[in-house]
MIBA-331863 format. One record per residue (C-alpha): x, y, z. Coordinates in steps of 0.25 Angstrom, whole numbers, plus 5000, padded with zeros to 4 digits. Each point is the difference from the previous one (the first is absolute). Layout:
# MIBA-331863
XYZ/...
# end
This chain:
# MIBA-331863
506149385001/500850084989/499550134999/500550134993/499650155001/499550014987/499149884999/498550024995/498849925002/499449974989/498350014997/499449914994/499750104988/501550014999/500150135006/500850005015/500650085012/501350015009/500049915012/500150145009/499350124998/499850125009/498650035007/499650145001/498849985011/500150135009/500950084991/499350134997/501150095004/500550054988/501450025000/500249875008/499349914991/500950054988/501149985008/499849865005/499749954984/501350074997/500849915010/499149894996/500349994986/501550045003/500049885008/499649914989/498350005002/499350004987/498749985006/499050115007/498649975004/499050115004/498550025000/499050114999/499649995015/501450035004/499950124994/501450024994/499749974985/500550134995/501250005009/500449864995/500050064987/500950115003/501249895005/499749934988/500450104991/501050055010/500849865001/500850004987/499649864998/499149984986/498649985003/499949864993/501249935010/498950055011/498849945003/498950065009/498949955006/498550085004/498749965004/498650015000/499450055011/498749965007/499150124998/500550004985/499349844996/499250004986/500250014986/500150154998/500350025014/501349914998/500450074985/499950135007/500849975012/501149944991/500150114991/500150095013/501249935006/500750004988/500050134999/500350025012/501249924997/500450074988/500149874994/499549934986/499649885006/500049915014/501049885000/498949935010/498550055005/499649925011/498650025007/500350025012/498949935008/498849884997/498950125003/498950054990/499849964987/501349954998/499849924990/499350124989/501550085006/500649864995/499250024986/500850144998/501449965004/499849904991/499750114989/501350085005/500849874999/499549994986/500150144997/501649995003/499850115011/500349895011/501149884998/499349925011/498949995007/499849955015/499250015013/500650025013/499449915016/499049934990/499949865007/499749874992/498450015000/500150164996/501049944987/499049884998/498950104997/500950094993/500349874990/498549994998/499950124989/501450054999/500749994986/501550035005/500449925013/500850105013/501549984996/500250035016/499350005011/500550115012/499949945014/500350025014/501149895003/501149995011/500549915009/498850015010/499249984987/500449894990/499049994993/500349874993/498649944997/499950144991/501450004994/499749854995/498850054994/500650114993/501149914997/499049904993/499350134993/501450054993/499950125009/501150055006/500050065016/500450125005/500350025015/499350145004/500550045016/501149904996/500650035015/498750015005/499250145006/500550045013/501549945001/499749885009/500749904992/501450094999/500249935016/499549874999/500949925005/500349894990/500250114989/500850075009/500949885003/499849974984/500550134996/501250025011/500749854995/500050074987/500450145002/498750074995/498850075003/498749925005/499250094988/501149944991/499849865005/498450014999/500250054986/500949884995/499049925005/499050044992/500850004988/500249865002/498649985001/499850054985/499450145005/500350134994/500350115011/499650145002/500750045013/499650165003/501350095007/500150134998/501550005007/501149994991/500649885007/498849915003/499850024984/501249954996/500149905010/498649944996/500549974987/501349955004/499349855001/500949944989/501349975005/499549905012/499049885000/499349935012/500349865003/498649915001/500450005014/499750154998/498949994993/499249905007/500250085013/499350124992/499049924994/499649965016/499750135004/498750014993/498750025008/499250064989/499950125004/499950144993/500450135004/499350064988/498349974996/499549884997/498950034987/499249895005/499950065015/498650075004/500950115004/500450034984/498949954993/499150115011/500950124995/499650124990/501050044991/500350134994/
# end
């Protein structure tokens, strides 16, 4: 599969986002954080996704206007969080991460999980959308029965839909739903949480044939599977590493042999568990 750096998925609103983007989970040290967008975007990223709970808004917005790249060739990516779901609650909350983030407008607002009222926080992103004060609007680890109740009163349909997916966790039955829907899927944890897949075996047989990085190879893969990407590094290399994943293709051999490591299983929360759905937020 014929990829390129500067390749876009395109919504079905027209709007769109680079294949790779960098995540910003856990990045709260200032300097740091400003640092590892600088290297990003000097590798070629055009893409930075963050969220009010990470807690790094404001610092976000400092790299942006620090990066020397225009604003509109960038686009950036924040959520709704759980504690924030309703109408007003959801127009406040917007209005406080983009100031936050120094910015005019929001390229993509996603809610970050099917909790609350989601559907009255649906009602005012659609208003933002409409407003212009939001290019695109999403939701983020929403499964196909949380969409299907969203479609019952929305006006606007999610361009995107975050999810947890990785080798260990294909998701397949999801992404041909969300193929079916027009809605494209991006790969949150995209090496998933705690670094068990960098030794697996098979990928690291995979990625010493080729001369490359398990992360690199896991990456591809998911690139081949029509997902956008969001890897998180705050290290220089790993950064540019993650977005070298242009210049080499898996073979269906390689494919296949990723594609049989799935057991379904998350390293992240499931919103359908008791555990999540028992939880308070604030």
């Amino acid at each position: 599969m014929e990829l390129k750096a500067t390749d876009r998925k395109v919504f079905h609103n027209g709007q769109g986002i680079p294949l790779v983007g960098l995540g910003v989970w856990k990045m709260q040290d200032e300097r740091e954080a400003v640092d590892a967008i600088q290297v990003a975007v000097d590798a070629g990223y055009r893409a930075v996704d963050t969220a009010k709970v990470y807690e790094n808004e404001a610092v976000v917005g400092r790299a942006i206007r620090e990066v020397g790249i225009p604003r509109e060739e960038l686009t950036i990516t924040s959520k709704l969080w759980n504690a924030d779901h309703g109408y007003d609650e959801t127009l406040r909350a917007f209005e406080t991460s983009l100031k936050k983030l120094q910015l005019d407008y929001l390229d993509l607002y996603l809610i970050h999980w099917p909790v609350g009222s989601y559907k009255d926080s649906w009602r005012a992103m659609e208003r933002l959308y409409n407003e212009g004060l939001v290019k695109s609007i999403g939701v983020s680890n929403f499964h196909q029965h949380h969409l299907e109740n969203l479609f019952t009163t929305a006006n606007e349909k999610p361009v995107i839909d975050q999810i947890e997916m990785h080798p260990l966790l294909s998701q397949k039955p999801l992404r041909a739903y969300l193929e079916s829907q027009d809605i494209v899927y991006e790969a949150w944890s995209p090496l998933a949480k705690g670094g068990e897949l960098l030794h697996h075996p098979v990928l690291t047989a995979i990625a010493e044939a080729k001369g490359l990085t398990v992360a690199q190879v896991i990456l591809r893969w998911h690139l081949n599977n029509g997902s956008v990407i969001i890897p998180k590094s705050v290290t220089p290399e790993r950064i540019r590493s993650n977005f070298d994943v242009f210049s080499f293709d898996l073979s269906d051999d390689d494919m296949a042999k990723i594609d049989a490591l799935n057991e379904d299983k998350r390293t992240g929360s499931d919103p359908d568990s008791e555990e999540f759905l028992a939880r308070t937020w604030s």
